[in-house]
ZAMARGU-4260 file (C-alpha; in steps of 0.2 Angstrom, whole numbers, plus 5000, padded with zeros to 4 digits):
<rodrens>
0) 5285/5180/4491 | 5291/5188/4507 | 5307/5193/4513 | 5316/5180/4524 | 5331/5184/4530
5) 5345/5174/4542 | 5359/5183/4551 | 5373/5179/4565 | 5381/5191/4575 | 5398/5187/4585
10) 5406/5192/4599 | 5424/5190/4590 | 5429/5188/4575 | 5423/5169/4570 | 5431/5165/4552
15) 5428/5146/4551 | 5411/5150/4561 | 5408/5162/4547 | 5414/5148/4533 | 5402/5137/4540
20) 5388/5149/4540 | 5391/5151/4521 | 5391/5135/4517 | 5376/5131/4526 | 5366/5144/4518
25) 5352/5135/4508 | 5352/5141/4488 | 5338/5152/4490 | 5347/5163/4501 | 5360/5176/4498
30) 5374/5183/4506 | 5369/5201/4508 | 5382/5208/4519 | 5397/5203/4528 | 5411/5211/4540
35) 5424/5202/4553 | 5407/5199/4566 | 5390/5200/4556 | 5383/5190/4540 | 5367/5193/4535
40) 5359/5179/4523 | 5339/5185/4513 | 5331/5179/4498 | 5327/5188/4483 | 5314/5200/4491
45) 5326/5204/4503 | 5336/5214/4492 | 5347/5229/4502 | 5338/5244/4504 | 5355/5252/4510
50) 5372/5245/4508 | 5387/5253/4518 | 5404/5247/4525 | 5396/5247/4541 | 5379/5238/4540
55) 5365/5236/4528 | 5345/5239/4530 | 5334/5224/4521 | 5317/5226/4518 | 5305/5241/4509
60) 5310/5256/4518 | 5304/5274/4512 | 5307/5292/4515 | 5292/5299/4524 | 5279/5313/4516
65) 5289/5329/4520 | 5310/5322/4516 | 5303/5314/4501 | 5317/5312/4488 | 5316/5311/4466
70) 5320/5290/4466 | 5336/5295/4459 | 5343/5302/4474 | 5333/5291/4486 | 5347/5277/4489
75) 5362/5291/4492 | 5350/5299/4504 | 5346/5283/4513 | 5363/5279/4515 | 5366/5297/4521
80) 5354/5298/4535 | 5360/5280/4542 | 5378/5283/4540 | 5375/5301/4548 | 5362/5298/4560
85) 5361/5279/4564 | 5345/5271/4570 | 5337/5287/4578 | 5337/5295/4560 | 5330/5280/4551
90) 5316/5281/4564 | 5313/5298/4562 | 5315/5301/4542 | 5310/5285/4536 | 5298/5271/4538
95) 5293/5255/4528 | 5295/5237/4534 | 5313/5234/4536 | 5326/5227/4547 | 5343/5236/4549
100) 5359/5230/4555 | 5376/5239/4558 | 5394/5234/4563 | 5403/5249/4569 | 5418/5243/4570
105) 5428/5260/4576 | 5413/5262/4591 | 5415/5244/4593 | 5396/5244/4592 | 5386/5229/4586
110) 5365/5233/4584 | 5350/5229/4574 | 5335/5238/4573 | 5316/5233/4569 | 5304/5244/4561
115) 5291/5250/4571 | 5274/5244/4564 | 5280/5234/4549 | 5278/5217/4542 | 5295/5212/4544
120) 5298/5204/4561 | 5315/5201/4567 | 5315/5185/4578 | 5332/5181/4591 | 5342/5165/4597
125) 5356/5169/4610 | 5370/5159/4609 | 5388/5158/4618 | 5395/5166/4602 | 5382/5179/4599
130) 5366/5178/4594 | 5358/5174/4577 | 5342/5183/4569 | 5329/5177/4557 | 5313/5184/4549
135) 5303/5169/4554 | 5302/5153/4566 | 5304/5141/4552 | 5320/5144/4546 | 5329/5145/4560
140) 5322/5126/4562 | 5326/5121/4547 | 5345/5126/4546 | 5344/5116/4564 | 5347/5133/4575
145) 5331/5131/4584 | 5321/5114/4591 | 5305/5119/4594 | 5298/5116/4613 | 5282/5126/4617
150) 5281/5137/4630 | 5264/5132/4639 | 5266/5146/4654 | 5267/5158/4635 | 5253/5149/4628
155) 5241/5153/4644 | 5248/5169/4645 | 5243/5173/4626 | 5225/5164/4629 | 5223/5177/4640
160) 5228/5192/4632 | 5225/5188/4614 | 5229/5204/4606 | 5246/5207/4614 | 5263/5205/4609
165) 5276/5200/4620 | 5294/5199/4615 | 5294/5182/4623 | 5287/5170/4611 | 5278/5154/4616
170) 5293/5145/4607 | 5307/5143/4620 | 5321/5151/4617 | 5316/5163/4604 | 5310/5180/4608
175) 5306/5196/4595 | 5314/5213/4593 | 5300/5223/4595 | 5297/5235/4582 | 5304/5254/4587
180) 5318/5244/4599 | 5335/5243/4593 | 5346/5226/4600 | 5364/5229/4605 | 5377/5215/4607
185) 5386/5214/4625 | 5387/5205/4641 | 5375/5205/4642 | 5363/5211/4627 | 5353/5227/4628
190) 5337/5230/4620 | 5333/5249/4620 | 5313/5261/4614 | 5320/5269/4599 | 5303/5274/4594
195) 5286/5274/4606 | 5269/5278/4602 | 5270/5289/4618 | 5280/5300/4611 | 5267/5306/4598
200) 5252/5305/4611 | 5263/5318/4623 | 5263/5333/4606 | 5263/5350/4616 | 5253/5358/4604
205) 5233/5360/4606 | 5222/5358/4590 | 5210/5372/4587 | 5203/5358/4572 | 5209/5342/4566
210) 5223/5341/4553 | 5209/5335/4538 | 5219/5340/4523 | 5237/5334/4531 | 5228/5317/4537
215) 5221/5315/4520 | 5239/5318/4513 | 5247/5307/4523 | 5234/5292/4521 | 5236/5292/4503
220) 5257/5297/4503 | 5257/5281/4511 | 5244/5267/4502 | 5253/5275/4484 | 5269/5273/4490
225) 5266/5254/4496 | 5254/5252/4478 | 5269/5256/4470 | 5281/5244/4475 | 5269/5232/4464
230) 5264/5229/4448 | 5249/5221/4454 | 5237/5220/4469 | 5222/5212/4477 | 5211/5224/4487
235) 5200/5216/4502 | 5186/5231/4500 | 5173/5225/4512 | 5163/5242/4509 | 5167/5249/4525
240) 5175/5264/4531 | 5195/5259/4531 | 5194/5249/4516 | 5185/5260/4505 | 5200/5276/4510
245) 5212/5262/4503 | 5202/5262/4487 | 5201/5281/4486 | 5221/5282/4488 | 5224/5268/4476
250) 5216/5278/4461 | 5229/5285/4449 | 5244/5272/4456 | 5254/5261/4443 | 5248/5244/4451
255) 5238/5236/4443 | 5221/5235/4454 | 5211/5221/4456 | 5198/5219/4471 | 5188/5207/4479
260) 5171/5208/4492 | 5171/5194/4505 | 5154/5187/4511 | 5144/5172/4522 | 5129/5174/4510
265) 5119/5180/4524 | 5110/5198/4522 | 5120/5203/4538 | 5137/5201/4531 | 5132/5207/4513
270) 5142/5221/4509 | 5141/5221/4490 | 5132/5238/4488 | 5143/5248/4496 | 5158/5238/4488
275) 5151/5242/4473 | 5148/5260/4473 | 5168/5263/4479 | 5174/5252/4463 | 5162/5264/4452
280) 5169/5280/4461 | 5187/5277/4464 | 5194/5261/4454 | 5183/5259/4439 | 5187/5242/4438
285) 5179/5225/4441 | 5175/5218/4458 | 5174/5199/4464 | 5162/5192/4474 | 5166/5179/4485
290) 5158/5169/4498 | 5171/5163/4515 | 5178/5148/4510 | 5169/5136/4521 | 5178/5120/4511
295) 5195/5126/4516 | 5191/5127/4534 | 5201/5113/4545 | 5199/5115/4563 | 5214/5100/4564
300) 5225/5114/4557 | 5232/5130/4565 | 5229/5145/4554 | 5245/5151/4565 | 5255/5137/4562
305) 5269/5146/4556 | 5270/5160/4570 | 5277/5159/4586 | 5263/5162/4597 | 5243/5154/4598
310) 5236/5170/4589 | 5225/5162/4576 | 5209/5156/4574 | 5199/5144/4563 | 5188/5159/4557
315) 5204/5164/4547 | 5203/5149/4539 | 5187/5154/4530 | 5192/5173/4526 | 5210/5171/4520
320) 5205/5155/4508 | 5195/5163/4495 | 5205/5177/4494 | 5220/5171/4493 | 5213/5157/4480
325) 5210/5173/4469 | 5224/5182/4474 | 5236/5167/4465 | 5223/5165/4449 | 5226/5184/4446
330) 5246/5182/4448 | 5244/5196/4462 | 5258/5197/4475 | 5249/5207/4488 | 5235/5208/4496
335) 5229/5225/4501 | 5218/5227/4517 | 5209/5241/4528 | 5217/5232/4543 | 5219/5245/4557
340) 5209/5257/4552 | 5195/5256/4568 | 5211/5257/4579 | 5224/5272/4570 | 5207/5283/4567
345) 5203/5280/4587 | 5186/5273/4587 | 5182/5277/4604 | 5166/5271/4611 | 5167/5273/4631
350) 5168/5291/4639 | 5188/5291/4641 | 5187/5307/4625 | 5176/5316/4640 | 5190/5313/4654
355) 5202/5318/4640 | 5193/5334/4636 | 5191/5338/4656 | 5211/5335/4661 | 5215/5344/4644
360) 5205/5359/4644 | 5196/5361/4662 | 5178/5365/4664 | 5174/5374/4645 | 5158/5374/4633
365) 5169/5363/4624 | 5168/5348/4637 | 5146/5350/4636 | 5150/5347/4616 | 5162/5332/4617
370) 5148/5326/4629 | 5133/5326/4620 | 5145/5320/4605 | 5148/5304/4617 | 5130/5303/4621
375) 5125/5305/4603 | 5138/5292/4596 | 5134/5277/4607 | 5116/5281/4611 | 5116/5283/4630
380) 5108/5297/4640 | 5119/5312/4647 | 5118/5304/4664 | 5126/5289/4659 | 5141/5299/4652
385) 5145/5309/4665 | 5142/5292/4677 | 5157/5283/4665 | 5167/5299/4664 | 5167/5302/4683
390) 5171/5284/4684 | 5187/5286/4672 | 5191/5303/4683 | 5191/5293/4699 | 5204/5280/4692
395) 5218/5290/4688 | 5230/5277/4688 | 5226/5266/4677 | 5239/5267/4665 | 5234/5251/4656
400) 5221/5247/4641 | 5221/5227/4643 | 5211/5215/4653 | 5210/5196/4652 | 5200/5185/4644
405) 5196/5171/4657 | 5182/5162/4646 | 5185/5145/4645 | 5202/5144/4655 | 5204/5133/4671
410) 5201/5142/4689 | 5219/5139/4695 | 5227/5151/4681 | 5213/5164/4684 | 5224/5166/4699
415) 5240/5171/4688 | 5235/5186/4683 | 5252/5195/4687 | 5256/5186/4674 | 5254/5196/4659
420) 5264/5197/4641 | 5277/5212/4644 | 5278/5224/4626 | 5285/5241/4626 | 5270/5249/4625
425) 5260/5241/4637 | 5264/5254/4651 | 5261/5271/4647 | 5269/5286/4654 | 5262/5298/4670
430) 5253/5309/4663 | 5245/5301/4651 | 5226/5303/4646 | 5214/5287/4646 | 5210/5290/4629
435) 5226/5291/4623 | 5230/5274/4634 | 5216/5266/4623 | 5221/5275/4607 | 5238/5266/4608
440) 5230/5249/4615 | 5219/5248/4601 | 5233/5252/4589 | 5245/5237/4599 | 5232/5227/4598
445) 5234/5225/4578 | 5251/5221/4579 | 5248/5202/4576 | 5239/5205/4559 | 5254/5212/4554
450) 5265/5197/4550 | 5251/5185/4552 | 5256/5175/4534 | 5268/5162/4530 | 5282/5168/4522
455) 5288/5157/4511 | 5272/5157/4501 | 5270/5169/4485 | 5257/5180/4494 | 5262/5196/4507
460) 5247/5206/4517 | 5250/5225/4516 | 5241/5234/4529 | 5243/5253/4521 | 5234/5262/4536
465) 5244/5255/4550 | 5259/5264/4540 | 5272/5274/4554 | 5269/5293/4547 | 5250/5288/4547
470) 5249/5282/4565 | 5260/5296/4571 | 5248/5310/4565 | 5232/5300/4570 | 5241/5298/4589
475) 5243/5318/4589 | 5226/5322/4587 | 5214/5323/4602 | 5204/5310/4606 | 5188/5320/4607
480) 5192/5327/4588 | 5190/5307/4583 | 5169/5308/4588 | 5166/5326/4584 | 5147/5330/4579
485) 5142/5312/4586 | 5150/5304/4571 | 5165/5291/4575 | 5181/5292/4565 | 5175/5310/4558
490) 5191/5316/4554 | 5195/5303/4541 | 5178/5306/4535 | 5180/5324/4531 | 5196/5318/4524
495) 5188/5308/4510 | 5173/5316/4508 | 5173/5321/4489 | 5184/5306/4485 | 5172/5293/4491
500) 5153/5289/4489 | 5141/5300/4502 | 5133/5282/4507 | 5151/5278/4513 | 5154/5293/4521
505) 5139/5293/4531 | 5135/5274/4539 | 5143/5272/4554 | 5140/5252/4555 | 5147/5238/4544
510) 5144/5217/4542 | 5155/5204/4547 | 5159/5187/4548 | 5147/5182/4563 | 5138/5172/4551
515) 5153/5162/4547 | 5157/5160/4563 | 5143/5151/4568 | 5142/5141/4553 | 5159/5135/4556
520) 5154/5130/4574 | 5139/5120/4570 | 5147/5111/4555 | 5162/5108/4566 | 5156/5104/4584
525) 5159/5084/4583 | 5176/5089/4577 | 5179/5102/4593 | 5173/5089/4606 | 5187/5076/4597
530) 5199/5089/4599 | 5197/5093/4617 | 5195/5077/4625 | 5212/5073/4617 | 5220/5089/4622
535) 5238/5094/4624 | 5231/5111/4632 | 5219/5103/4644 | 5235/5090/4649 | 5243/5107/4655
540) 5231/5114/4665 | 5227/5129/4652 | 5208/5124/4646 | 5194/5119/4656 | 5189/5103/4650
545) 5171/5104/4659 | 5165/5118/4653 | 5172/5118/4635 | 5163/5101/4633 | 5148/5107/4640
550) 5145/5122/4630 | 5149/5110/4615 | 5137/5097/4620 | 5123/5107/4624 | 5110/5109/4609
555) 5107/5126/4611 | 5114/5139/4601 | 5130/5146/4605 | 5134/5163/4606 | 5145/5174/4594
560) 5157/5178/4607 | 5156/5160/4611 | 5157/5154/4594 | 5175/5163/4592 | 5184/5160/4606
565) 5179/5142/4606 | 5187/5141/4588 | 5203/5153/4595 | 5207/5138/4607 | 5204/5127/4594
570) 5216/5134/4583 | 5230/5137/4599 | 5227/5119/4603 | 5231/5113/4584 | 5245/5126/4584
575) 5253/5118/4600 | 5252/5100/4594 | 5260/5107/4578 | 5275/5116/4587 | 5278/5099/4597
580) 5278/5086/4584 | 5292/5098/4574 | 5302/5097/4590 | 5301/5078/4592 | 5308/5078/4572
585) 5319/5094/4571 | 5339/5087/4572 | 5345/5089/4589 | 5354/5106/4594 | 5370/5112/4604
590) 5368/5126/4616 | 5355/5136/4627 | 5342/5130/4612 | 5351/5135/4598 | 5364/5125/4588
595) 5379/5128/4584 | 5385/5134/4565
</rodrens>
């Protein structure tokens, strides 16, 4: 199961508050830590990784590759960094998936601290006390702290920009501490960058070559390091590139590995060759095949129901239901996954590595190779490249990765485009190079597949390559290194080149679920038209009634881009109705939307 946590900061000292929060406290929840103005409540998972007079850090956290301690020593160095060096030391001697809380009573400070790129959020109610943290929307609503009420202006917002992440939930009242940011308590609160992608992208030193043996070192430092938390595991190896460098760096752990290949039963989406020859080279061990789980697909469920935002989609449905059905018969606790990997090894397929190369080194043989390595790498001619770089070149202040997605949203909110989810990283410094902009897009892009589980099941996603010493070596590496020779992600190749199959090594495509997309639609489309006519998103003015219907209605094939974002609203339409009918049954609360202890 996952770790879920509650905690309440005060102001002031609050004793009966404090009493009142104790004996709340449902029996699955323990009292972790305690001082005159912080509690802090988790379950068994949640077991301190640090305990101090001052504050306590819950959650996995680990010492990164080069301050890596005998595990005798590791829990008096832990406490040594954070008493010593407070949250800027954790950040930049550790890394895991933890959340850190301190009390300082001498400084009179009162903080909390998420952990950049991990799989434990940290949501936050304000209150005129203070404020009270959990891991999770769903208990804070069920200890009565939070009525859920859907944000619709959050709900458009995140329809536009799927993939980001704002620290404004679509659940009123409740934002997130972004990972990397520490929260302090005052009047009023403050919410400071302790760590930033930018920070790694901005390395003074030039690269002659790529770091092959340090990347391979650090890949695999990190997947063993999260394999042996566990006695046991499930491996998602699709064949591809990411999942297959999981495999190779879960050879020689002491989890118990098991693995499963997911399929539509299409020849497009079967991967079970290359699946195949991975298991024979790295694992040795048995590997499932499964076909998507169309029977556990409900398009009158959100596969985001337990989030706090519209980032789910039907399709999941599908992919997360036969492996997790396995996952439970095999008494595995956590699902490992190549999540990531196309966005940390900087898959690059526009001429932003050209413009990069340009700005970086100036007019060298070197720009002519990254080029043709462009030109190579996504088939277009030399004209083309220089046309897209010179393009990129004559923008030089675009400092932002995103745009919208307006497909299938009404006409008066295509005009609210200033509105646009905030997130730390969404604004990159002066300076910065346009490959490096898309380098950390791409990488805040994953940030909802972190946590995207419910947390009071048995089962935790673990996505090893999106680990904080892994994405911090990948970010100092030029872009143009990522497509050298042509070949997209070549320094994880060369990194993995003896300990994977030459057939991995090589392709440079890879299946999907397209097939189960479409198969979904078509079995589903009666369904779809029910749920928009009757819709709580159209009643708000967020999608276009018209032209959903139409597309659903007409007999003609829909297209794959079509076919997901059709069952994206779907899912968001099921996840708002979900959020509202909780708020009409959740116990009234006190306060600014949080109840009173």
């Amino acid at each position: 199961m996952a770790a879920r946590f509650i905690a309440y900061a005060f102001r002031d000292r609050q004793d009966a508050a404090m009493i009142e929060a104790y004996r709340q406290a449902p029996e699955t929840l323990h009292l972790l830590f305690c001082s005159s103005r912080l509690m802090v409540f988790g379950n068994i998972e949640c077991a301190p990784a640090i305990l101090t007079n001052n504050g306590i850090v819950i959650g996995d956290i680990f010492a990164k590759p080069h301050f890596a301690k005998p595990a005798r020593e590791e829990a008096q160095w832990f406490t040594k960094v954070y008493t010593q060096k407070g949250f800027p030391g954790l950040l930049r001697s550790c890394w895991g998936a933890y959340v850190a809380f301190l009390d300082d009573s001498c400084g009179g400070r009162l903080e909390v601290l998420c952990s950049p790129l991990g799989n434990l959020p940290c949501y936050k109610l304000l209150t005129p006390w203070g404020a009270i943290f959990g891991s999770d929307p769903d208990i804070l609503v069920s200890m009565g702290h939070l009525v859920p009420a859907v944000d619709f202006q959050m709900v458009d917002a995140q329809l536009r920009f799927r993939t980001l992440r704002s620290p404004r939930t679509a659940l009123r009242y409740l934002e997130e501490l972004p990972g990397g940011c520490a929260w302090q308590l005052g009047d009023p609160e403050t919410v400071t960058d302790i760590w930033s992608p930018w920070t790694f992208t901005a390395t003074p030193r030039q690269l002659s070559q790529p770091p092959v043996q340090a990347l391979a070192e650090v890949v695999r430092y990190c997947v063993e390091t999260w394999a042996n938390q566990l006695g046991k595991l499930l491996l998602s190896l699709s064949g591809g590139l990411d999942s297959s460098v999981v495999a190779a760096c879960l050879k020689g752990t002491r989890s118990d590995v098991n693995a499963v290949n997911l399929h539509d039963g299409t020849p497009a989406s079967d991967e079970r060759v290359y699946a195949h020859a991975v298991m024979n080279k790295c694992l040795g061990s048995v590997l499932t095949d499964l076909q998507y789980d169309m029977e556990a697909v409900d398009i009158n469920i959100s596969s985001a129901r337990m989030l706090p935002r519209p980032c789910g989609s039907a399709l999941a449905q599908g992919v997360n239901g036969a492996r997790h059905r396995l996952a439970t018969e095999l008494n595995c606790p956590a699902i490992f996954t190549g999540f990531g990997g196309d966005g940390v090894f900087c898959y690059l397929t526009s001429a932003s590595p050209i413009v990069d190369r340009i700005r970086s080194d100036g007019l060298t043989a070197g720009l002519s190779e990254t080029l043709m390595d462009i030109c190579t790498m996504t088939g277009g001619t030399v004209i083309e490249g220089l046309i897209h770089a010179g393009l990129k070149v004559l923008r030089p202040n675009q400092r932002r990765y995103y745009s919208p997605d307006l497909s299938f949203l009404t006409t008066d909110r295509r005009a609210q485009l200033a509105v646009v989810p905030h997130h730390p990283w969404i604004e990159a410094p002066k300076g910065q190079l346009p490959g490096k902009i898309a380098h950390v897009g791409m990488i805040a892009e994953m940030l909802n597949g972190l946590d995207g589980f419910a947390r009071d099941e048995a089962l935790v996603d673990i996505a090893p390559l999106m680990s904080q010493p892994v994405v911090e070596l990948c970010l100092a590496i030029p872009t143009w290194m990522w497509c050298r020779g042509g070949v997209d992600r070549i320094p994880i190749r060369e990194s993995f080149q003896e300990a994977l199959p030459a057939e991995i090594i090589s392709r440079t495509w890879k299946g999907g679920p397209d097939g189960l997309a479409g198969a979904l639609f078509e079995r589903n489309r009666e369904g779809l038209s029910l749920l928009f006519r009757n819709s709580l998103l159209v009643s708000h003015g967020i999608i276009d009634e018209k032209s959903v219907l139409a597309r659903l209605e007409d007999s003609m094939p829909v297209r794959a881009g079509e076919n997901l974002r059709l069952l994206e609203l779907a899912d968001a339409e099921c996840w708002a109705r979900h959020w509202s009918d909780r708020g009409t049954l959740s116990p009234s609360a006190a306060g600014k939307g949080a109840a009173g202890i």
